[in-house]
N, CA, C and O of each residue as an XYZ file, in Angstrom:
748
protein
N       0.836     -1.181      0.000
C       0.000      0.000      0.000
C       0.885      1.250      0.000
O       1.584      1.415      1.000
N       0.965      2.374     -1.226
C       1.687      3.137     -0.862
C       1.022      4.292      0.187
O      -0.192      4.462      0.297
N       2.171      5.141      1.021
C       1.441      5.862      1.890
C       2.048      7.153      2.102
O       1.992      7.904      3.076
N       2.994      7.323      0.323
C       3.302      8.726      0.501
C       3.155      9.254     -0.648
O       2.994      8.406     -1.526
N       3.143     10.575     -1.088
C       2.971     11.013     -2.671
C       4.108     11.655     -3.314
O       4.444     11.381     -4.466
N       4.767     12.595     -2.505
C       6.856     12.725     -3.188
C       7.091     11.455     -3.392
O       6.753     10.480     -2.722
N       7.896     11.555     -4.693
C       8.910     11.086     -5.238
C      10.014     10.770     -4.426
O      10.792     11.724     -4.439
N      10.440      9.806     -3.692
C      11.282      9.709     -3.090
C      12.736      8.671     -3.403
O      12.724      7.803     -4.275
N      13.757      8.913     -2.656
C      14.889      8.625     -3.669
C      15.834      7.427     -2.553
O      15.296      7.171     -1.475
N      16.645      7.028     -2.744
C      17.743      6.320     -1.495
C      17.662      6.718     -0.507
O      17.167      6.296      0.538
N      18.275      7.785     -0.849
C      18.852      8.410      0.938
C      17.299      8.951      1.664
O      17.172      8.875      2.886
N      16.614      9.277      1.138
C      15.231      9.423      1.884
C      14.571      8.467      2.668
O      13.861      8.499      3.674
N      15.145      7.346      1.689
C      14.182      5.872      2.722
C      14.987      5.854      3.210
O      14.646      5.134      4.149
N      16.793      6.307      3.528
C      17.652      5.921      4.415
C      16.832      6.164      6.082
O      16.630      5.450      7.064
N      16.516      7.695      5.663
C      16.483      8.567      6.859
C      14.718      8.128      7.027
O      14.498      8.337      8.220
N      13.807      7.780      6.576
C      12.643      7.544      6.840
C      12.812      5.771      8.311
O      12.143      5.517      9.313
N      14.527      4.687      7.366
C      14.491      3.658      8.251
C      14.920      4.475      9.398
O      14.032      4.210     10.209
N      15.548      5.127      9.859
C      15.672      5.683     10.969
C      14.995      5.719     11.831
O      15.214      4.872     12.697
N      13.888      6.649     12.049
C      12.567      6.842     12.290
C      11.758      5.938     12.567
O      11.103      5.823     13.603
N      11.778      4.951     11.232
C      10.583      3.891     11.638
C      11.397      2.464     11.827
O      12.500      2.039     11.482
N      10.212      1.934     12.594
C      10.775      0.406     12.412
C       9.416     -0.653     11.507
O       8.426     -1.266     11.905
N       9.994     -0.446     10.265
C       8.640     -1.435      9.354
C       9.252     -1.723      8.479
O      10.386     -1.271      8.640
N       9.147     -2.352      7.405
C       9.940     -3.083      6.127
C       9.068     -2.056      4.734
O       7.968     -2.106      4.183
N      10.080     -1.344      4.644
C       9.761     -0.286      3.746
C      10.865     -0.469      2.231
O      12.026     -0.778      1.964
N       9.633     -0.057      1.559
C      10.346     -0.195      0.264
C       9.839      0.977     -0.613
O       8.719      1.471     -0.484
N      11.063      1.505     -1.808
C      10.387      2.315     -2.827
C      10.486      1.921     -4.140
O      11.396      1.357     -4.748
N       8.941      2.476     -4.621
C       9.169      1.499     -5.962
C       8.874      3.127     -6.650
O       8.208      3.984     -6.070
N       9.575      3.322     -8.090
C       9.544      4.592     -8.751
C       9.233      5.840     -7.415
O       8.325      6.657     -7.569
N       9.877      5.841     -6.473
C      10.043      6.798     -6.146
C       8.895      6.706     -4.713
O       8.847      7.496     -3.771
N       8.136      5.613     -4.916
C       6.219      5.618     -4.199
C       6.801      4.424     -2.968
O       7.250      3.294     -3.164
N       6.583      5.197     -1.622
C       7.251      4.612     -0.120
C       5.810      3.329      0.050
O       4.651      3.698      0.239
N       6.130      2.172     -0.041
C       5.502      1.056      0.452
C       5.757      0.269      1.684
O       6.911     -0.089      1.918
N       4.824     -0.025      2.466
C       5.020     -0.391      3.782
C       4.532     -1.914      3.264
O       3.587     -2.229      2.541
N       5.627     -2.786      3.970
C       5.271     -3.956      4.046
C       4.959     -4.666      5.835
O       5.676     -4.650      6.835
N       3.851     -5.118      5.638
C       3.615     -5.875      7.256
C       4.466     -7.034      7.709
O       4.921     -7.782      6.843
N       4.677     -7.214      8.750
C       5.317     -8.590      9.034
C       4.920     -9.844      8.895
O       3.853    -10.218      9.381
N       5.862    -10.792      8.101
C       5.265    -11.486      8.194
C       4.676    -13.004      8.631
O       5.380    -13.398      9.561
N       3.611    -14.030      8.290
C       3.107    -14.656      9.348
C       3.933    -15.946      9.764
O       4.984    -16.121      9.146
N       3.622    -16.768     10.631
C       4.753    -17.553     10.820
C       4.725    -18.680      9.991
O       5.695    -19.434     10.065
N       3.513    -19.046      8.956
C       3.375    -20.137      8.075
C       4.266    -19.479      6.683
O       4.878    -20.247      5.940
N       4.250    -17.908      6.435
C       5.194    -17.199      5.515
C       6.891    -17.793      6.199
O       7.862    -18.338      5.673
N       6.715    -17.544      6.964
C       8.460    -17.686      7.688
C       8.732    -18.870      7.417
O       9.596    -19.123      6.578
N       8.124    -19.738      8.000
C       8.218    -21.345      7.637
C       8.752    -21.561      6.333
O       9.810    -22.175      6.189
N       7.987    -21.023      5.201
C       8.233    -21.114      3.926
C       9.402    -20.826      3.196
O       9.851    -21.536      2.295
N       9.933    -19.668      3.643
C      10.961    -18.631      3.945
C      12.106    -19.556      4.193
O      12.921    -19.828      3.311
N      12.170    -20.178      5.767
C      13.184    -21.202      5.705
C      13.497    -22.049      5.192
O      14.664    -22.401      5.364
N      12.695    -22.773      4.357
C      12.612    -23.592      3.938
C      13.288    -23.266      2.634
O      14.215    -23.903      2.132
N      12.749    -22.275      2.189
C      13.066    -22.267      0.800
C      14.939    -21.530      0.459
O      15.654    -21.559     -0.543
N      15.130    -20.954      1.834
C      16.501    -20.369      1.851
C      17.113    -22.056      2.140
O      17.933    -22.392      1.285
N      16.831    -23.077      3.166
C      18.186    -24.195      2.968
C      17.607    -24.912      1.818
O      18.075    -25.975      1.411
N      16.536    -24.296      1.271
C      17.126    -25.368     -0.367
C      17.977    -24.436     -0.969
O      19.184    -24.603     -1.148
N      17.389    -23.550     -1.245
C      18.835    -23.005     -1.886
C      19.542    -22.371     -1.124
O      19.653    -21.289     -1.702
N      20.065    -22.316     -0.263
C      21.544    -22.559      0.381
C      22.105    -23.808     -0.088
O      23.327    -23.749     -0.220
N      21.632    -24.809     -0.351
C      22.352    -26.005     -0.776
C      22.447    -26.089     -2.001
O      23.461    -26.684     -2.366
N      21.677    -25.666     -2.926
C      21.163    -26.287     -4.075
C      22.515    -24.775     -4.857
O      23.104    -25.018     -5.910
N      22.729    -23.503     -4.164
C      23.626    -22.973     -5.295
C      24.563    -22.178     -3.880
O      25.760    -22.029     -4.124
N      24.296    -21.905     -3.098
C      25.790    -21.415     -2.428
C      26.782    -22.281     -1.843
O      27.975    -21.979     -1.872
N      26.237    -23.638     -1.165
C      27.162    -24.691     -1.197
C      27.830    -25.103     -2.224
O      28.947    -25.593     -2.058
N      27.379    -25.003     -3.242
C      27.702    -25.918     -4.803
C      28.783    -24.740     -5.351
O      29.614    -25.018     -6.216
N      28.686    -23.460     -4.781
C      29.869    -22.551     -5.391
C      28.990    -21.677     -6.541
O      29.511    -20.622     -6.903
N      27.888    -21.993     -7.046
C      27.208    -21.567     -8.082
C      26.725    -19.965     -7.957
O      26.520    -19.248     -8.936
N      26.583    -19.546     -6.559
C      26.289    -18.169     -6.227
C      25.829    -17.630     -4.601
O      25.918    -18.359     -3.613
N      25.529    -16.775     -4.585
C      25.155    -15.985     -2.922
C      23.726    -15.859     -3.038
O      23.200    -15.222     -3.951
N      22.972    -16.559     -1.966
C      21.671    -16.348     -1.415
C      21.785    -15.451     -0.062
O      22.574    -15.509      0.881
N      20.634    -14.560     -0.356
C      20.625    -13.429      1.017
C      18.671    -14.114      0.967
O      18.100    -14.802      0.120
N      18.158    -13.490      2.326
C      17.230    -13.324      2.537
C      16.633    -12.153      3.207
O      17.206    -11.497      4.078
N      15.478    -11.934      2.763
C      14.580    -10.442      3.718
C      15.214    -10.124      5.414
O      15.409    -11.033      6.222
N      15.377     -9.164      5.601
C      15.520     -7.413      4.963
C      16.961     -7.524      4.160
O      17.964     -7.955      4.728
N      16.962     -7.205      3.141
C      18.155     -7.112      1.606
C      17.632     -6.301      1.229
O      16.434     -6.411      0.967
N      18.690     -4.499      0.937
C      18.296     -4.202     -0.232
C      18.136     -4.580     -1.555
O      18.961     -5.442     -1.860
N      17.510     -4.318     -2.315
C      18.070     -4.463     -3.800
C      17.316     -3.489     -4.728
O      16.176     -3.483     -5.191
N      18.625     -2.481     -4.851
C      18.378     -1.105     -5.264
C      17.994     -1.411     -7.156
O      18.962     -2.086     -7.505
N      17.441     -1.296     -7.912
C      16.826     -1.508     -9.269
C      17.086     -0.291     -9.895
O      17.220     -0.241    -11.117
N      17.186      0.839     -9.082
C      17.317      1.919     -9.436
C      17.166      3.132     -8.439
O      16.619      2.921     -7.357
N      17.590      4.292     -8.729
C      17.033      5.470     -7.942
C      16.560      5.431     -6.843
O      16.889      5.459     -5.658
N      15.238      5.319     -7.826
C      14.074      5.837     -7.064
C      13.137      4.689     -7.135
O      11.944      4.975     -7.237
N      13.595      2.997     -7.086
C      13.284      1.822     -6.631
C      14.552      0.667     -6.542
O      15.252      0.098     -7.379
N      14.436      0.649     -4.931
C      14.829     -0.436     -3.875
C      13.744     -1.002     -3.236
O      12.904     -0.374     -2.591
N      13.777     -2.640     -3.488
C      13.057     -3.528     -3.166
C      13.649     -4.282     -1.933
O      14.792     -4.022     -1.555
N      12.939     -5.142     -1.355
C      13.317     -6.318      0.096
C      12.295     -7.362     -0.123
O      11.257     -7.590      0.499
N      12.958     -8.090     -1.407
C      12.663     -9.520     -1.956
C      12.543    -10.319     -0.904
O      13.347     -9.940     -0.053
N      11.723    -11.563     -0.414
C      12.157    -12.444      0.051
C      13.200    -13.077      0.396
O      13.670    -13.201      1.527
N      13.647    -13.570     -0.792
C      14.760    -14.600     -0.930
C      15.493    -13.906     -2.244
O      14.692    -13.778     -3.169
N      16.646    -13.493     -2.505
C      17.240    -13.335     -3.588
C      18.322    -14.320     -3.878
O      18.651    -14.998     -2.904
N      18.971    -14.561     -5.035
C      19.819    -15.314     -5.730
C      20.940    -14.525     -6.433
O      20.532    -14.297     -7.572
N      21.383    -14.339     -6.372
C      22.836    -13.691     -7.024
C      23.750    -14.442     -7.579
O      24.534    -14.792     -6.697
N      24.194    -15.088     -9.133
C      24.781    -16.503     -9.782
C      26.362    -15.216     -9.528
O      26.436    -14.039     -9.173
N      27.685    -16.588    -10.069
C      28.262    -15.624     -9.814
C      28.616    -14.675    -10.708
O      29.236    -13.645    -10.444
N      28.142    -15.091    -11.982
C      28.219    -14.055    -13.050
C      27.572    -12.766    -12.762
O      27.893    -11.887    -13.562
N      26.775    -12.419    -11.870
C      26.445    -11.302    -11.349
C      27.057    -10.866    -10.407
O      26.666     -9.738    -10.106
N      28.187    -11.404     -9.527
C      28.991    -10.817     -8.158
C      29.406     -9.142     -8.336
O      29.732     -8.447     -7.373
N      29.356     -8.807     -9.274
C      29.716     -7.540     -9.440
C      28.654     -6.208     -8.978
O      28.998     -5.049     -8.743
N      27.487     -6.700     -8.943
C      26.168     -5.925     -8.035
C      26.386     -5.992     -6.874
O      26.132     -4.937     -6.293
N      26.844     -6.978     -6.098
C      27.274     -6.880     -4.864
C      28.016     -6.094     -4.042
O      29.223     -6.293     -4.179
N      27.690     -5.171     -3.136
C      28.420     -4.283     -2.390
C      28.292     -4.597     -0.675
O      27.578     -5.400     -0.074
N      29.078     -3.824     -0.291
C      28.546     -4.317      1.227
C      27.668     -3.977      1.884
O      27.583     -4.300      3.068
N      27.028     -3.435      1.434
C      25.801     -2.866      2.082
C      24.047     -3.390      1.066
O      22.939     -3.770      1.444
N      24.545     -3.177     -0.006
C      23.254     -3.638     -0.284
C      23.468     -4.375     -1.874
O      24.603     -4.575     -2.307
N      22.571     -4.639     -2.444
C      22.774     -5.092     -3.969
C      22.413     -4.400     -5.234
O      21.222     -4.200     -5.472
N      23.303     -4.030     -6.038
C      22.994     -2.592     -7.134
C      23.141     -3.532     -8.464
O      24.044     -4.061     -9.112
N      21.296     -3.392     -8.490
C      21.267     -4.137    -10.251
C      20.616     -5.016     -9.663
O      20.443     -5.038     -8.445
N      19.915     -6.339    -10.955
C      19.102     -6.992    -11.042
C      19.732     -8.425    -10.735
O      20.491     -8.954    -11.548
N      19.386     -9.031     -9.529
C      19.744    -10.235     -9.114
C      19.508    -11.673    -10.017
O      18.474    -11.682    -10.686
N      19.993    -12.350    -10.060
C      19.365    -13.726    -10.865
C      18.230    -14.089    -10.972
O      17.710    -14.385    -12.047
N      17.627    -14.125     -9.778
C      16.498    -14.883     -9.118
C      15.955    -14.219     -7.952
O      16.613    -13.907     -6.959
N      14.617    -14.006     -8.143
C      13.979    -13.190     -6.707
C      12.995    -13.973     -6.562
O      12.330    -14.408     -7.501
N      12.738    -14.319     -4.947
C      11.148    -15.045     -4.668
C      10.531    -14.528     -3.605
O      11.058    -14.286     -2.519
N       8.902    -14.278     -4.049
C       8.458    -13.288     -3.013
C       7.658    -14.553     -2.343
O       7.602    -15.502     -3.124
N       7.108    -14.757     -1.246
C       6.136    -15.316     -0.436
C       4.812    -14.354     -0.359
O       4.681    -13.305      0.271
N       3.944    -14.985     -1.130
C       2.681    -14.669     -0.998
C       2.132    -14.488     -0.103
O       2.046    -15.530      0.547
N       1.411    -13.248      0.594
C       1.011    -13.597      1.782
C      -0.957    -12.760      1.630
O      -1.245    -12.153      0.599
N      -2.003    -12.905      2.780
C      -3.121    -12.322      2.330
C      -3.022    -10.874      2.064
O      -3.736    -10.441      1.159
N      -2.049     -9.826      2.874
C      -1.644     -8.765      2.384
C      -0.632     -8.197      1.576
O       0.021     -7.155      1.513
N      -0.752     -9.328      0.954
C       0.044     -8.754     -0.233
C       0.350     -9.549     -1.362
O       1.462     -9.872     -1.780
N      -0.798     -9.832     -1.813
C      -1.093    -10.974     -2.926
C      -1.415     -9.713     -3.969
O      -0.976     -9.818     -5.115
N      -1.915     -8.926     -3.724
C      -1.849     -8.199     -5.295
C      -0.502     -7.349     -5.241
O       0.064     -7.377     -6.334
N       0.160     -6.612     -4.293
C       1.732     -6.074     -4.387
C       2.566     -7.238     -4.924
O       3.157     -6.920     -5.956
N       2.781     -8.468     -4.531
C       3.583     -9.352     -5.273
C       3.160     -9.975     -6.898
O       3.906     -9.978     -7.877
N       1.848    -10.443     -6.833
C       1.483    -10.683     -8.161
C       1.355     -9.399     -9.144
O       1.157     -9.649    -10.333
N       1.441     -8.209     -8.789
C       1.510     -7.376     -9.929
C       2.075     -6.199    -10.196
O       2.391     -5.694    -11.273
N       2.196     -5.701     -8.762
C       3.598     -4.300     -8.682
C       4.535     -4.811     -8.389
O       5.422     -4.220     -9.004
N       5.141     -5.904     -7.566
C       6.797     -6.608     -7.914
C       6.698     -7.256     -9.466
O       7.062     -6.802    -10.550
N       6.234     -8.151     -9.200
C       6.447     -9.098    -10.820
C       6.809     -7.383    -12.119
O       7.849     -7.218    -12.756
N       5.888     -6.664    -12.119
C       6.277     -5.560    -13.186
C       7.590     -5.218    -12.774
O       8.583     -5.091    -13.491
N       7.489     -5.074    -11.489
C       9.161     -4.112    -11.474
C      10.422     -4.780    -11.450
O      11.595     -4.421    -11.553
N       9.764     -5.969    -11.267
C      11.420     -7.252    -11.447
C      11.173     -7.147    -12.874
O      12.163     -6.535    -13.273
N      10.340     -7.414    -14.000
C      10.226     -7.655    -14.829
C      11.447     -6.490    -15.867
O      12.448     -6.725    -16.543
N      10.558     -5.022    -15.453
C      11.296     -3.536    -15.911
C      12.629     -4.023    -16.046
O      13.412     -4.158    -16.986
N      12.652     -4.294    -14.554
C      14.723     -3.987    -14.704
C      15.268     -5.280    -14.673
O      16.356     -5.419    -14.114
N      14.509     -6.598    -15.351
C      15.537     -6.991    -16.017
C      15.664     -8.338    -15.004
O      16.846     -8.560    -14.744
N      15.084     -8.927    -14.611
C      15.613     -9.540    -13.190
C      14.673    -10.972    -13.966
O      13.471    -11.225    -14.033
N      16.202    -11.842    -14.580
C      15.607    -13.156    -15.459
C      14.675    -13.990    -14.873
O      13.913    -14.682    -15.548
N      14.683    -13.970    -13.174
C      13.552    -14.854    -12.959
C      12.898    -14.410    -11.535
O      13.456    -13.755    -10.654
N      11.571    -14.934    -11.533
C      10.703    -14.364    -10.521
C       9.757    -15.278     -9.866
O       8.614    -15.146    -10.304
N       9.875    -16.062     -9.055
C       8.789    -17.099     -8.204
C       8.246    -16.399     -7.374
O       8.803    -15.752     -6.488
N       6.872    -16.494     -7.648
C       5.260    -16.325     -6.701
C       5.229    -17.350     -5.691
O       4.225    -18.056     -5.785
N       6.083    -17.680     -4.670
C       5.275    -19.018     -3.755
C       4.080    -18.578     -3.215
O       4.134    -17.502     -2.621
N       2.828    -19.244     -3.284
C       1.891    -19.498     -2.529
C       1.333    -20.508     -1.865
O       0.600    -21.337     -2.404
N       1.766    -20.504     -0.174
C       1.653    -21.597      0.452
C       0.331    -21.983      0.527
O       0.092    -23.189      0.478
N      -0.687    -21.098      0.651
C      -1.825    -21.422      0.662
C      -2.779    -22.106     -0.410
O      -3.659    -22.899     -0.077
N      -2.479    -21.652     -2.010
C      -2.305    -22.743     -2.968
C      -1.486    -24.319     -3.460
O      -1.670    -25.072     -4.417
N      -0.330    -24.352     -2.044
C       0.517    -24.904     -2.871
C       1.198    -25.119     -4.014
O       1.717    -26.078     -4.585
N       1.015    -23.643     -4.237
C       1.908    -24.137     -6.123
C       3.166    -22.675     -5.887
O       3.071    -21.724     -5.111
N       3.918    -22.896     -6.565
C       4.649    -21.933     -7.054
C       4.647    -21.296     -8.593
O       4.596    -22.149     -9.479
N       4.692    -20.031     -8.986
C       4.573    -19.639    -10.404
C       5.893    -18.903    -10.822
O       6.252    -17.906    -10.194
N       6.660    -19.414    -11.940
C       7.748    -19.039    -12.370
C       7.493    -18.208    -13.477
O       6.646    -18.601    -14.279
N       8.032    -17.187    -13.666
C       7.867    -15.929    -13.936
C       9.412    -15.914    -14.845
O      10.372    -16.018    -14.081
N       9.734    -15.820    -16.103
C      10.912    -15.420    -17.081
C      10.889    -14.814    -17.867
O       9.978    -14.034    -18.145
N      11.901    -14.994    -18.469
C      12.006    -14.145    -20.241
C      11.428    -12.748    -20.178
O      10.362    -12.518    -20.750
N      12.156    -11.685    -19.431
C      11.387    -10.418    -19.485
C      12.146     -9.494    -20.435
O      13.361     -9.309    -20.489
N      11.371     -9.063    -21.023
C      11.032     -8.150    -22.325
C      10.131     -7.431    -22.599
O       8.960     -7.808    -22.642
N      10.611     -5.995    -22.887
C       9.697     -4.750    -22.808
C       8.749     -4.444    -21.608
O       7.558     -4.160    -21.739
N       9.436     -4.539    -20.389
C       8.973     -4.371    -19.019
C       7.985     -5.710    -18.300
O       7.486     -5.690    -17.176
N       7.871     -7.081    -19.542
C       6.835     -8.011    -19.149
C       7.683     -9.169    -18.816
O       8.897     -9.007    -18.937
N       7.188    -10.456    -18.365
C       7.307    -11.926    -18.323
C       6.535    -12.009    -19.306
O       5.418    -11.523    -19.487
N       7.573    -13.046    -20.334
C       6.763    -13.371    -21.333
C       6.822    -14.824    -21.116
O       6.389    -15.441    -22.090
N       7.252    -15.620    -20.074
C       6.577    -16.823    -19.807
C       6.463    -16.644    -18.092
O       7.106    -16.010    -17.256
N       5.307    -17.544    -18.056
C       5.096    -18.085    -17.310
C       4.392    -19.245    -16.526
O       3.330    -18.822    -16.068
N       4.575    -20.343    -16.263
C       4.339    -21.175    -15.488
C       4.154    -21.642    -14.044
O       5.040    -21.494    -13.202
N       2.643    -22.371    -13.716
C       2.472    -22.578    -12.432
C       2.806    -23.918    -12.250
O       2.262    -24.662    -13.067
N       3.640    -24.541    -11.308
C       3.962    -25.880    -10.564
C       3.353    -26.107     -9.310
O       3.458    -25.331     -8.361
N       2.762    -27.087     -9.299
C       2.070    -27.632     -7.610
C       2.378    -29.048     -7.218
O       1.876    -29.902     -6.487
N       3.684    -28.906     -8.216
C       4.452    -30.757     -7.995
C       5.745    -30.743     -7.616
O       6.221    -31.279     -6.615
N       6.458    -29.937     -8.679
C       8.100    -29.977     -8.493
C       8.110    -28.618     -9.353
O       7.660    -28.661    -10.498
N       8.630    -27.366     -8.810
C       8.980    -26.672     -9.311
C      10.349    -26.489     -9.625
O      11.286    -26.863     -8.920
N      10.438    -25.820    -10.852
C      11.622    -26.171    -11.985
C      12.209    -24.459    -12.385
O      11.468    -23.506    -12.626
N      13.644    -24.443    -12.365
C      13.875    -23.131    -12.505
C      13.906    -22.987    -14.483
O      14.114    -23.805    -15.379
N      13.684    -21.971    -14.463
C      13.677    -21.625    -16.179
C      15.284    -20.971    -16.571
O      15.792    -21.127    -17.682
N      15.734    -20.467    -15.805
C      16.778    -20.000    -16.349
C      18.521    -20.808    -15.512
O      19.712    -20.806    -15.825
N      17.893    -21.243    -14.653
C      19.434    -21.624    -13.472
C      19.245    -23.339    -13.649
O      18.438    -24.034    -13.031
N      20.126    -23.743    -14.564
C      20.105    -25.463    -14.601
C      20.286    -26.255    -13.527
O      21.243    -26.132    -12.763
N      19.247    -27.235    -13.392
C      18.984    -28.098    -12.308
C      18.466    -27.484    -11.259
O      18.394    -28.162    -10.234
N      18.088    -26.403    -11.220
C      17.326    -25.799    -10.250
C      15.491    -26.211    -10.065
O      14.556    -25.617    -10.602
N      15.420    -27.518     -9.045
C      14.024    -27.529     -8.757
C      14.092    -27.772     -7.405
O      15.120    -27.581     -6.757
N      12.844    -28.265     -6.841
C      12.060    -28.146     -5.555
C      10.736    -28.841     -5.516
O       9.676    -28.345     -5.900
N      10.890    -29.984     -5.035
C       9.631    -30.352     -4.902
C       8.688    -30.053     -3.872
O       9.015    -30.380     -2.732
N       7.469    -29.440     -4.061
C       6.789    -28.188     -3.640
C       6.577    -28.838     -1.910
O       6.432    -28.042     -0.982
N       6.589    -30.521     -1.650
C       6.066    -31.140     -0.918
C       6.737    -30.966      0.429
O       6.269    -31.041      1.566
N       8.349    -30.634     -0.146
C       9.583    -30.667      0.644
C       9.464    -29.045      0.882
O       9.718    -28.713      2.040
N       9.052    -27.768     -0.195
C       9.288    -26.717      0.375
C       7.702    -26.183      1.432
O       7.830    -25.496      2.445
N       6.926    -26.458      1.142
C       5.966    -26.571      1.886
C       6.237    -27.077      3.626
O       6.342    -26.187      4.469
N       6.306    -28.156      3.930
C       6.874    -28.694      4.852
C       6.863    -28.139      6.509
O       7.813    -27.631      7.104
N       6.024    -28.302      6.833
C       5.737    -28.033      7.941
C       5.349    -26.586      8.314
O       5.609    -26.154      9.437
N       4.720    -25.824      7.368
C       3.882    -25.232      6.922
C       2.994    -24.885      8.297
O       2.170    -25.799      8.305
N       2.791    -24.243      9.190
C       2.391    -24.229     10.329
C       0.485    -24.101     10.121
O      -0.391    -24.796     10.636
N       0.411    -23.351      9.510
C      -0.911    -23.289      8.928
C      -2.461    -22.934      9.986
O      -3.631    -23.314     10.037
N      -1.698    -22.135     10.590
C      -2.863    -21.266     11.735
C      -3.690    -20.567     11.259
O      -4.486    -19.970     11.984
């Protein structure tokens, strides 16, 4: 939900985290508050960071961070992805403080407040700048939706899995939904 109307830039949300304590993000410039989230989201969350912790930062293949991560896209939009992926052909976005440029792989966790911010103002703005792949988990569907090939600000594929989800762009990258699901607390 945005909840400001300036245009706002980096150093503004610097000095706004100051001030507040909430998971804030700007997208074109527009300050979005994200809620915390629930513990069947978290669950998911872990889960899905030691698969891939294993599946590409053990293997040498790249750096997984998880929420709160910047990842500045631009200006006047820095996002706090879920789970990001960084291969190492991208190590060069990497700074110590936050990540500048479009990561490999971003996955948001669906949650009830914020099923239309992830399905349609992230997916566009990963899409914009470039960011080859994009997973929708929704625990509450059980499926995951893979999101690629972006061109002229869109995903021009995409696919839903509720069996074994399969990466489109990072080889051998799957997950069977049964294993990331997994104890799923479900209150």
């Amino acid at each position: 939900m945005a909840v400001q109307s300036r245009s706002l830039t980096y150093e503004d949300l610097d000095r706004l985290r100051e001030r507040r304590d909430e998971r804030l993000e700007l997208i074109d410039g527009e300050l979005f508050v994200t809620p915390a989230p629930s513990l069947s989201h978290q669950d998911v969350s872990a889960n899905s960071y030691s698969w891939l912790r294993r599946a590409i930062a053990d293997s040498g293949r790249g750096r997984v961070y998880y929420a709160p991560v910047d990842v500045r896209l631009a200006e006047r939009t820095i996002v706090q992805p879920d789970l990001v992926v960084v291969l190492s052909d991208r190590f060069e976005i990497l700074t110590p403080a936050r990540i500048e440029g479009a990561p490999s792989l971003v996955i948001e966790i669906v949650s009830p407040s914020t099923t239309a911010y992830d399905r349609v103002t992230k997916r566009g703005v990963y899409a914009k700048y470039g960011v080859p792949e994009y997973w929708l988990v929704d625990f509450e569907a059980w499926t995951v939706t893979v999101f690629s090939d972006p061109r002229d600000g869109r995903y021009q594929r995409e696919t839903v899995y509720d069996d074994t989800a399969v990466s489109a762009t990072i080889p051998g990258l799957f997950i069977d939904l049964a294993d990331l699901f997994a104890m799923v607390t479900g209150f």
